[in-house]
C-alpha positions, 0 to 999 in steps of 0.5 A: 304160373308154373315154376320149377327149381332145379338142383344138383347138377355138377361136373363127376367122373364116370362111374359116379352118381348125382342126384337132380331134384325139381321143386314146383311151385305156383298153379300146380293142380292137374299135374298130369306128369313129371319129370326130366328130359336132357339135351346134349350139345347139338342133339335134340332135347329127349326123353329121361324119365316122366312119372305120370299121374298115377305113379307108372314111370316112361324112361328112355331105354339108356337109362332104365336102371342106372336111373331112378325117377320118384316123386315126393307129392307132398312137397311137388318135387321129383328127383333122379337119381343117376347110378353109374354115369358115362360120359354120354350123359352129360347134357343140359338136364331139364325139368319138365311139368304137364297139365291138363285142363279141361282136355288141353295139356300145358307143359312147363321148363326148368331152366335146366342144369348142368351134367357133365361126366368126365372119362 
């Protein structure tokens, strides 16, 4: 069992900032990536940023510098940090996990928190 506590969403204006974090917790060995994915209304859950195993970071194209993904290993959290928000960002963001054991990867879910940008 995986779970992943995620905080920090809100409601801001545009040009603001807020940072998520998401703390893992259960059977967290042979983490293989971390990171956030976000839906907004009646669109598909995409990519934000995953960290991967040995540290290099896949972000979406939208948010590569306004958006900065670390990770504290000793306490399995990882944290986004959003610079400069539009209000195209707002969506459900979701915290997400991927093991891989013995060749076969698992992927996990936060509930998801709410971002909302005002204009």
């Amino acid at each position: 069992q995986v779970q992943l506590v995620e905080s920090g969403g809100g409601l801001v204006q545009a040009g603001g900032s807020l940072r998520l974090s998401c703390a893992a917790s259960g059977s967290i060995s042979s983490i293989n990536g971390m990171g956030w994915y976000r839906q907004a209304p009646g669109k598909q859950r995409d990519l934000v940023a995953v960290m991967t195993g040995d540290g290099s970071t896949n972000s979406a194209e939208s948010v590569k510098g306004p958006f900065t993904l670390t990770r504290d290993n000793a306490k399995n959290t990882v944290y986004l940090r959003m610079n400069s928000l539009k209000p195209e960002d707002t969506a459900i963001y979701y915290c997400t996990l991927v093991r891989v054991l013995h060749g076969a990867g698992y992927a996990y879910w936060g509930q998801g928190t709410q971002v909302t940008v005002s204009s």
